[in-house]
C-alpha positions in Angstrom: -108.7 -84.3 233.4 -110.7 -81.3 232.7 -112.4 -80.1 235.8 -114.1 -76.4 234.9 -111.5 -74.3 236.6 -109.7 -72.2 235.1 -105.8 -73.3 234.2 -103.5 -69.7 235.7 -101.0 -70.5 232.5 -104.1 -71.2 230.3 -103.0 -69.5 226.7 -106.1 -70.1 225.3 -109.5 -69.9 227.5 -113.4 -70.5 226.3 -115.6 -69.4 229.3 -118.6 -70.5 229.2 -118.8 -69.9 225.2 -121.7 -70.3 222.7 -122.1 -69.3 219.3 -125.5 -70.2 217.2 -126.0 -69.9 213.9 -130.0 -68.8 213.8 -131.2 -72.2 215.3 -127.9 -73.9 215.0 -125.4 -74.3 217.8 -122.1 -74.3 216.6 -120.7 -74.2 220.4 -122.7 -74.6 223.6 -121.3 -73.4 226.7 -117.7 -74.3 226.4 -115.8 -74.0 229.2 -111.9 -75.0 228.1 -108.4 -73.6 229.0 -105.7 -75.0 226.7 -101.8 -74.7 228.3 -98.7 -73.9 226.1 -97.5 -76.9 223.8 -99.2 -78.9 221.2 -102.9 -79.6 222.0 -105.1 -81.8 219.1 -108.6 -81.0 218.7 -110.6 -84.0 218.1 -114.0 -84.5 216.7 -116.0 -85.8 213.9 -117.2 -83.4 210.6 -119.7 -81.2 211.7 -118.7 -81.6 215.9 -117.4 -77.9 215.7 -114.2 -78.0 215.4 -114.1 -75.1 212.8 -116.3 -72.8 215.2 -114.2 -73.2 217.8 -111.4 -71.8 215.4 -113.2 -69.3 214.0 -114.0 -67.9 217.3 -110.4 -68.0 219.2 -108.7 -66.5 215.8 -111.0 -63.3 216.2 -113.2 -64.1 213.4 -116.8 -65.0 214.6 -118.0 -63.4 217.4 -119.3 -65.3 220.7 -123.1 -65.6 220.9 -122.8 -66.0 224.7 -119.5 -66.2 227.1 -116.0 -64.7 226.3 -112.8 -66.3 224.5 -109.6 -65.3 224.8 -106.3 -65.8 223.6 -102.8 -64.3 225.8 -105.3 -62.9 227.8 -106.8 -60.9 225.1 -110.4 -61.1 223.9 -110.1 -62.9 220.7 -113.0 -60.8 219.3 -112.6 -57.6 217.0 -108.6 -57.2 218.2 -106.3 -56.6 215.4 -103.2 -56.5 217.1 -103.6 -60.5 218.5 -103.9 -60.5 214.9 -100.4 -60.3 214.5 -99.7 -63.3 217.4 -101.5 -65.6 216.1 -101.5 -67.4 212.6 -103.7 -70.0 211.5 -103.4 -72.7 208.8 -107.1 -73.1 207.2 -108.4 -75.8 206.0 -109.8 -74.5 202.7 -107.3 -73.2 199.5 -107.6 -70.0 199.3 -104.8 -68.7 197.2 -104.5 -65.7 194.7 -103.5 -68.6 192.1 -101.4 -66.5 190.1 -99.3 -65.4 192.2 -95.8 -67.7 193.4 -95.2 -69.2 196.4 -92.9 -66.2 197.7 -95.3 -63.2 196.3 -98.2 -64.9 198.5 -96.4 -66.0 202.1 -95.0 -62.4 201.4 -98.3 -60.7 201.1 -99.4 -62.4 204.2 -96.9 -61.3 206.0 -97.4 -57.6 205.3 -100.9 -58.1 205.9 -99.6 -59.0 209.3 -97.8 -55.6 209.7 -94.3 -56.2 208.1 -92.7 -53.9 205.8 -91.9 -55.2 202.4 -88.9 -55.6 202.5 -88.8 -57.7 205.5 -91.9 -59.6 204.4 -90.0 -60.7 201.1 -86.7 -61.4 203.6 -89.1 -63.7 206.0 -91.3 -65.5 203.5 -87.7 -66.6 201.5 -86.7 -67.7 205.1 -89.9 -69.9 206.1 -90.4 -71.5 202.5 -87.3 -72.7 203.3 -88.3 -73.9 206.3 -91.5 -75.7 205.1 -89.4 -77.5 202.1 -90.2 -75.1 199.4 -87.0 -73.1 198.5 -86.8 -74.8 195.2 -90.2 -73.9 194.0 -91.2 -70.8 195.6 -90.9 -68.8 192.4 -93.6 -71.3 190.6 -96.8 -69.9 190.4 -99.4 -71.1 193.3 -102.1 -72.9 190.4 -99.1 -75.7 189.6 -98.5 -76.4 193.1 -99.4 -80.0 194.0 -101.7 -81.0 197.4 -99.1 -81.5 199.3 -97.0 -78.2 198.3 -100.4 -76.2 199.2 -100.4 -77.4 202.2 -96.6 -76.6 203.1 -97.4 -72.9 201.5 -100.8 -72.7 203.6 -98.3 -74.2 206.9 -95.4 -70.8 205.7 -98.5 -68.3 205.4 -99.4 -68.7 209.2 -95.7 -69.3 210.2 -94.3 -66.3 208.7 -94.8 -63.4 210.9 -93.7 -65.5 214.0 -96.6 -65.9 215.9 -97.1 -67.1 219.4 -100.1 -69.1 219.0 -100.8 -71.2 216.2 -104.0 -72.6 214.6 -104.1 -75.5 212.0 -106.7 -76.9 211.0 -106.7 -80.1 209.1 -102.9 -79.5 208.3 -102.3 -82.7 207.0 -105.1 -83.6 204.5 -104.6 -84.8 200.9 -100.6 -85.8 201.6 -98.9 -88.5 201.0 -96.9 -90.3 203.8 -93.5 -88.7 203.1 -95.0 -85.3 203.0 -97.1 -85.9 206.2 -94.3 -87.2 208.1 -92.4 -83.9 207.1 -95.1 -81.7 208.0 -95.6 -83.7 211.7 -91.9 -82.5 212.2 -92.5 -78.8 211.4 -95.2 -78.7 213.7 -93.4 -80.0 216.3 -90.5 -77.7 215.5 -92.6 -75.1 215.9 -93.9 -76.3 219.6 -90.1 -76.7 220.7 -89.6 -73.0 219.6 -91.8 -72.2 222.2 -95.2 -72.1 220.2 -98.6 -72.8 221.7 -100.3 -75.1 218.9 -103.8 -76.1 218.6 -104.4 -78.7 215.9 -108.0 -80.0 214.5 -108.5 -82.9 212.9 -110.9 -85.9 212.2 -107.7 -88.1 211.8 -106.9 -89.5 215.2 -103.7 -91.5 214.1 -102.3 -88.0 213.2 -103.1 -86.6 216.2 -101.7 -89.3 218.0 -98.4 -88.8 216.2 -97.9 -85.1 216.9 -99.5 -85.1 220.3 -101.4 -87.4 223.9 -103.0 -83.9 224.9 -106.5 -83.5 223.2 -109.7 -81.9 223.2 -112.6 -84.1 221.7 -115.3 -82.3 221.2 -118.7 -83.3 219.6 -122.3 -81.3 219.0 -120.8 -78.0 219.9 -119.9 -79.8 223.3 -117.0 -80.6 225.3 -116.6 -84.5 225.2 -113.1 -85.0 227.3 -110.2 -83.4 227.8 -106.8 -84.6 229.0 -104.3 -86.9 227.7 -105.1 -90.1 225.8 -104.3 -92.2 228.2 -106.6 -90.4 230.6 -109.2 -90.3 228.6 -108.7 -94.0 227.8 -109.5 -94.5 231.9 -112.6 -92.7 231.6 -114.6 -95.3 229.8 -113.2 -98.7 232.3 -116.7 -99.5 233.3 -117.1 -100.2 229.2 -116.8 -103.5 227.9 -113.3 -103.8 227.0 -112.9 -105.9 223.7 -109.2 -108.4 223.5 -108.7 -110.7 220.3 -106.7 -113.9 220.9 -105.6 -116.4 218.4 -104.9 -119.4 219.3 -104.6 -123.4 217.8 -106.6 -124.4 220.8 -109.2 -122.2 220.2 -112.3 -124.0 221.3 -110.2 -125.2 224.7 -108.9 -121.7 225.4 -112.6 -120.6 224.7 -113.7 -123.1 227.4 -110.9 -121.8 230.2 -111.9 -118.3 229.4 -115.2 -118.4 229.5 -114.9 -119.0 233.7 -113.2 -116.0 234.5 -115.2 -114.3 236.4 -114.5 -110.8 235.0 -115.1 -112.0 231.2 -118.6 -111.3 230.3 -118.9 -112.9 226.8 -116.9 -114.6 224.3 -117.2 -115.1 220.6 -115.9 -118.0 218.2 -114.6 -116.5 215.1 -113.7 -119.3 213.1 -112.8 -117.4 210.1 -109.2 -116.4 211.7 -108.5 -118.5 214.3 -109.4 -116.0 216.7 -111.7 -115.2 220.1 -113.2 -111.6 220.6 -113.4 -111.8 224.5 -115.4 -109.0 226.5 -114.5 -107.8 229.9 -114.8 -105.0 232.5 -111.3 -105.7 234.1 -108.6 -106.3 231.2 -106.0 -105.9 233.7 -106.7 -109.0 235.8 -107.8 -110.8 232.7 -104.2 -110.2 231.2 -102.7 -111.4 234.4 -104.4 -114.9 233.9 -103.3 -115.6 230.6 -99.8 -116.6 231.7 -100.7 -119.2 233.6 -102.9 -120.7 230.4 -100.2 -121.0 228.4 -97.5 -122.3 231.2 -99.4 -124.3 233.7 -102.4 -125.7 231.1 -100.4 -126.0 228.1 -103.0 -123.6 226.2 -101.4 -121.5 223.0 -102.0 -118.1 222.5 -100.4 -117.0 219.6 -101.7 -113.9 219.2 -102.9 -111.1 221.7 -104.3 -107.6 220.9 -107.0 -105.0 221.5 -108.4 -102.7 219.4 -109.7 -100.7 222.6 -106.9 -99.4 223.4 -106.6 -96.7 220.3 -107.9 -93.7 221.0 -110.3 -93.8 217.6 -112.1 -96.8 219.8 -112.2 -94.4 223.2 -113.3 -91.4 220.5 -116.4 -93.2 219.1 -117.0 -94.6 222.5 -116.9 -91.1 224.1 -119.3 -89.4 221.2 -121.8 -91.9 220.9 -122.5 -92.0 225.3 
């Protein structure tokens, strides 16, 4: 879990970083180092997620603190320019122009010479699932085509650190799921990744290393499971369903660790509360084989990480 000391194969590193906006904190006093691999960073609209991207991509400046990125300062330093790419989250295309003319462009704003520019945007359109239309101009590309050419801009000068932000909004399952796969492509090729989303199912199926972050703050940091451990002393909520409901209600009720039950007659169902879910789950063997209670369904919705997120931001 995170800890405030500095990580010695940290790629990316906020020490003790703050940025305001006139009274506004978009940051306050970050303290983070982020390792190689995928990380997801977590947190709802307005948590400051997109400050935190603008400010280790070199393009706001710290308010307080330092950032850096490969050991560089992030801040006013073209050449990390050129090992880094980002994915934005807002379309910002010269609409115009095709597919090819605009990854192109970026990658000669990156320091390529045409002529390898035009040879390495052909190569990652390809990459991204866009070989077929990268000659179509950028204003008839659908959502989820934007998004692959947005995904080629930032991937086409072969950076070593990568920044997406909301990669996967506004596709549809099939192009999601294709999209998850270039990402994590691109870790396996050695990539240090830093995703930010307000999706935590997508997250959760590129990544269990996050950064959840909320107010300009650092909520947790860690893996998901981790995280999960950090909120034990917090009711944890199990549905059972059951035919013998208002007997298994009566059994359960006892335990010592339960602290509440609820009826809901609707579906058959009991929302239990308790602080120890492991030795609660232990029991329920015995209900069914030794009482001759039925449980015929068991599940809880505590154990997603959107339940440990809203927990985590709202303490």
């Amino acid at each position: 879990m995170n800890d405030q000391r500095p990580e010695p194969n940290a790629i990316i590193r906020f020490e003790g970083a703050s940025k305001w906006y006139g009274n506004v904190i978009g940051l306050n006093k970050l303290d983070l180092s982020i390792p190689s691999g995928i990380t997801g960073l977590l947190g709802p609209n307005g948590a400051g997620k997109s400050t935190f991207l603008q400010l280790a991509t070199g393009q706001l400046r710290p308010s307080q603190g330092r950032v850096t990125v490969l050991g560089q300062t992030a801040w006013n330093n073209p050449a990390l320019g050129r090992q880094i790419g980002l994915c934005p989250e807002q379309d910002a295309f010269y609409e115009w122009m095709t597919g090819r003319q605009f990854v192109a462009f970026c990658a000669q704003l990156s320091g390529m010479n045409p002529r390898a520019a035009r040879s390495a945007a052909e190569a990652v359109l390809d990459r991204v699932g866009l070989a077929a239309s990268m000659n179509r101009p950028i204003k008839g590309y659908s959502k989820g085509m934007r998004q692959r050419t947005k995904l080629a801009q930032a991937l086409v000068h072969d950076p070593q650190v990568l920044f997406l932000d909301e990669p996967l909004t506004g596709t549809d399952p099939v192009v999601r799921h294709e999209l998850i796969q270039i990402i994590r492509q691109a870790a396996a090729d050695g990539r240090t990744i830093v995703l930010s989303s307000h999706v935590l199912y997508e997250v959760e199926a590129i990544t269990s290393h996050v950064v959840l972050i909320n107010h300009g703050r650092l909520v947790a940091e860690g893996d998901t499971r981790e995280i999960r451990d950090l909120i034990d002393t917090h009711p944890h909520r199990i549905v059972l369903k059951s035919t013998t409901l208002r007997s298994l209600a009566t059994r359960l009720v006892a335990f010592p660790d339960v602290l509440g039950i609820q009826l809901r007659q609707n579906d058959g169902s009991i929302l239990v509360e308790t602080h120890q879910p492991d030795a609660f789950y232990e029991r329920l063997p015995s209900l069914c084989l030794d009482e001759g209670l039925t449980i015929d369904e068991l599940y809880s919705d505590d154990d997603s990480l959107e339940a440990v997120f809203k927990y985590l931001v709202a303490s």
